[in-house]
N, C-alpha and C positions, 0 to 999 in steps of 0.2 A: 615262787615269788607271789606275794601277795598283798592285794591292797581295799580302802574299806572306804565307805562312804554311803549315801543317802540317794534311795530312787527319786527320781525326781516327781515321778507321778502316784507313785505310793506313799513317801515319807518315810521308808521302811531303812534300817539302818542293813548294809548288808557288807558282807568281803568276798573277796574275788579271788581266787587261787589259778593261776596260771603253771601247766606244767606240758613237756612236751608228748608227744603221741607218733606212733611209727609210721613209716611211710607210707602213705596213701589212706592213711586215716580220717584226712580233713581233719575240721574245727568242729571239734562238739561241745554239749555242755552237760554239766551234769547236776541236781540241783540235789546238794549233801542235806539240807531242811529234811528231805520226802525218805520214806520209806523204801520205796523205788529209786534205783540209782541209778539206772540206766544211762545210758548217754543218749544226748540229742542229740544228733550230727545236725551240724547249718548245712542242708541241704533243700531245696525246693519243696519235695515231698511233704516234708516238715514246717513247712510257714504258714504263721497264725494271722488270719486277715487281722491283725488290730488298730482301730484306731489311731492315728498321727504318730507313729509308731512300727517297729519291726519287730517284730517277737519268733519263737518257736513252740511250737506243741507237740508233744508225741507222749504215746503211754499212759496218759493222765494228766502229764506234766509239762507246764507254758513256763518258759523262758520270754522276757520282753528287755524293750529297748535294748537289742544286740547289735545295735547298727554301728555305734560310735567301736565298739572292739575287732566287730569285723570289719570296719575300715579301716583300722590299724594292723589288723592280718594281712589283708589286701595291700597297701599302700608298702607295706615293709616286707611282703613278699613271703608271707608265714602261711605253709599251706598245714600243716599240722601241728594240732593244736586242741590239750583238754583243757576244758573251764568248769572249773568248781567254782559254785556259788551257793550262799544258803539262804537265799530268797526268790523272789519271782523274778525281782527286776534288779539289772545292771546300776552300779551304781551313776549317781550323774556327773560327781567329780565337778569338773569346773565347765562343763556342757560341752565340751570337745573332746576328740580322740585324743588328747596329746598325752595324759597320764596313762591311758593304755598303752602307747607307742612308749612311752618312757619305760613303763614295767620289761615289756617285752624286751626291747634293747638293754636295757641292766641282766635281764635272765641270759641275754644272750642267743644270738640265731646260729644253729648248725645247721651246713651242709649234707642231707641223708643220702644216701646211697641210691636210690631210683630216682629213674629221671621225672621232673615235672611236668604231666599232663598239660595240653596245651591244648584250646578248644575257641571257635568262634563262632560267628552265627554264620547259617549256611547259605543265607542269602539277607539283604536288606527286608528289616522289619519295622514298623510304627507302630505302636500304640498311643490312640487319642483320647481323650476324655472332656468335653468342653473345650479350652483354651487350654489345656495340657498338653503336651507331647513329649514324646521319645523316641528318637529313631536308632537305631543300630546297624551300622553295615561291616560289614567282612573286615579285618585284618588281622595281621600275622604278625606284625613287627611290636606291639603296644596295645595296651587300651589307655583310650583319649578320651577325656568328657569335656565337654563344653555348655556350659548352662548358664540361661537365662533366665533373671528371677525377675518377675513384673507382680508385681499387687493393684490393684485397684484402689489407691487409697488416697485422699488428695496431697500433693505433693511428694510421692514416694518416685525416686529416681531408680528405674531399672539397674539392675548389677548383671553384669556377665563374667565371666572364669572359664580359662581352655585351663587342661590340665591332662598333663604328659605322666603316667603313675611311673614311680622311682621310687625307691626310699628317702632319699636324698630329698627330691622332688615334696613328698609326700609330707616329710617333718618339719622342711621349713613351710610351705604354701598354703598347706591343708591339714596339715593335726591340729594344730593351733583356734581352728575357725568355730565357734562356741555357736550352741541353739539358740534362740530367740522366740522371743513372743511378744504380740502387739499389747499394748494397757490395756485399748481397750473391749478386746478379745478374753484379760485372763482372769475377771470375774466368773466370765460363762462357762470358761472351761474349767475352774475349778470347781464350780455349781456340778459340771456333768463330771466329776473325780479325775479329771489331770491334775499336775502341779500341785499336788500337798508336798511336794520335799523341793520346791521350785524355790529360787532366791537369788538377789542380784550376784552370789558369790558363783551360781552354774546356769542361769539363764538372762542373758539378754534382753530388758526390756523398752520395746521399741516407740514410739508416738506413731503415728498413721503417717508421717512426711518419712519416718525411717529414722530418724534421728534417736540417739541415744535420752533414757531418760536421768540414768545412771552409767557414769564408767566413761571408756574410751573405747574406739573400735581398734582391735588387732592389726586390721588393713582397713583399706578404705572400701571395700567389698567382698566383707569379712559375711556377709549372709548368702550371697552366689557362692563364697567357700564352704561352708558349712554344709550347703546342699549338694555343691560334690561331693562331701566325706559319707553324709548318706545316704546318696548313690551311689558310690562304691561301696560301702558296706553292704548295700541291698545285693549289688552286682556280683559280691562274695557267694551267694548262696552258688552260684554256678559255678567254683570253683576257684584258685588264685591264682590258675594258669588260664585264665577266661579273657580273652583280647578282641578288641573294637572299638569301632570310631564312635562315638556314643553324643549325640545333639538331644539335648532336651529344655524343657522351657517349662516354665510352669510346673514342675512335678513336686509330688509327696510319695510317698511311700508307698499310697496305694497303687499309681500309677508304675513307679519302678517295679514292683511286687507283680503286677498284671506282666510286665514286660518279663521277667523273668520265669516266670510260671510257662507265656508262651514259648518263650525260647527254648526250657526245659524239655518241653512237649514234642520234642522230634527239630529240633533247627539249631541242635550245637553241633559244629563238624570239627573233627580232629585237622590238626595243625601237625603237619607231616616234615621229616628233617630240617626240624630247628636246632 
């Protein structure tokens, strides 16, 4: 299956080939543009600090903004998984995972023969940054995230979102929930090269109270959704069978990415007769 569209921070027209991979493969990618075809696996090892953004690098070769696919991997339960693409970056679609969850579910999900690795943290861990945080503690049964979005901006009303991962769960509450950017933040970031393929049809654009300048919102706290889907896409790098209670506040990418990196580094513990 296959689908095509515009990076949001490039402008670069690209398509995306989705096909399945064998057990215990994970989710990679592989970028048909380059010479080199290697596959990236979304693995820890492989994550590229990039700016307000998720990416991977390996070999030569940066895959970006992977966040919106691999929370559709996540959310729908898809531990394996090859992605051809022939550009750098993902396309942006309508700034939500919900056209990747659609692809996916039209491809259809099989059940593979070995069982699902199952993996959590091995004790409570925080990561802080300013007024950011993340914490993560133990469990077996689910990963749960719960997020708090506060901005400093006048008039902006905090949004919070718990969320129980399901597929079910995951298509109605959170595929759906589209990126955003403030007015008057997207001068500057597109001076410093984000948002040359950015446009009311796949990014949200917001006033400083939060209100819509264009469009309707999804939900009424449809930007706390949004920031779950790219917290679990981040949360993917560690796996699809990766569970925990997950409280964060204030987070971007770089913060979730730091949390994962630690966790990577010696503090996932198997999940024994599930």
């Amino acid at each position: 299956m296959a689908i095509s569209g515009v990076g949001v921070n490039t402008g670069r027209k690209v398509t995306v080939r989705i096909r399945p991979a064998p057990e215990n493969a994970g989710v990679a990618f592989i970028r048909t543009d380059l010479d080199d075809t290697t596959p990236i696996p979304a693995r820890p090892e492989n994550i590229a600090r990039l700016p307000r953004r998720s990416g991977l690098s390996a070999g030569g070769a940066t895959v970006q903004m992977t966040e919106h696919l691999l929370a559709a991997c996540a959310g729908l339960g898809v531990d394996n998984l090859v992605v051809e693409l022939d550009s750098e970056e993902l396309p942006a679609l309508d700034g939500s995972p919900l056209a990747f969850a659609q692809l996916i579910e039209q491809a259809g999900v099989r059940e593979q023969s070995a069982p699902r690795s199952l993996q959590t943290v091995r004790e409570a861990i925080t990561v802080a940054e300013g007024e950011s945080s993340i914490s993560l503690e133990p469990a077996t049964d689910a990963l749960t995230i719960t997020y708090t979005l506060e901005f400093d901006r006048p008039g902006f009303t905090p949004q919070e979102f718990h969320f129980a991962v399901s597929p079910e769960a995951f298509m109605a509450e959170v595929a759906p929930a589209r990126t955003f950017v403030f007015q008057s933040d997207a001068a500057r970031l597109l001076a410093q090269g984000f948002g040359r393929g950015a446009d009311p049809e796949n990014t949200l654009l917001l006033r400083d109270d939060g209100s819509l300048v264009y469009g309707q919102f999804r939900f009424p706290n449809e930007l706390a959704r949004h920031k779950v889907a790219d917290l679990l896409g981040d949360l993917s790098f560690l796996g699809c069978g990766f569970r925990a209670r997950v409280v964060a506040r204030r987070t971007g990418h770089a913060q979730n990415l730091a949390a994962v990196e630690k966790i990577a580094n010696g503090l996932l513990q198997p999940i024994e007769g599930d």
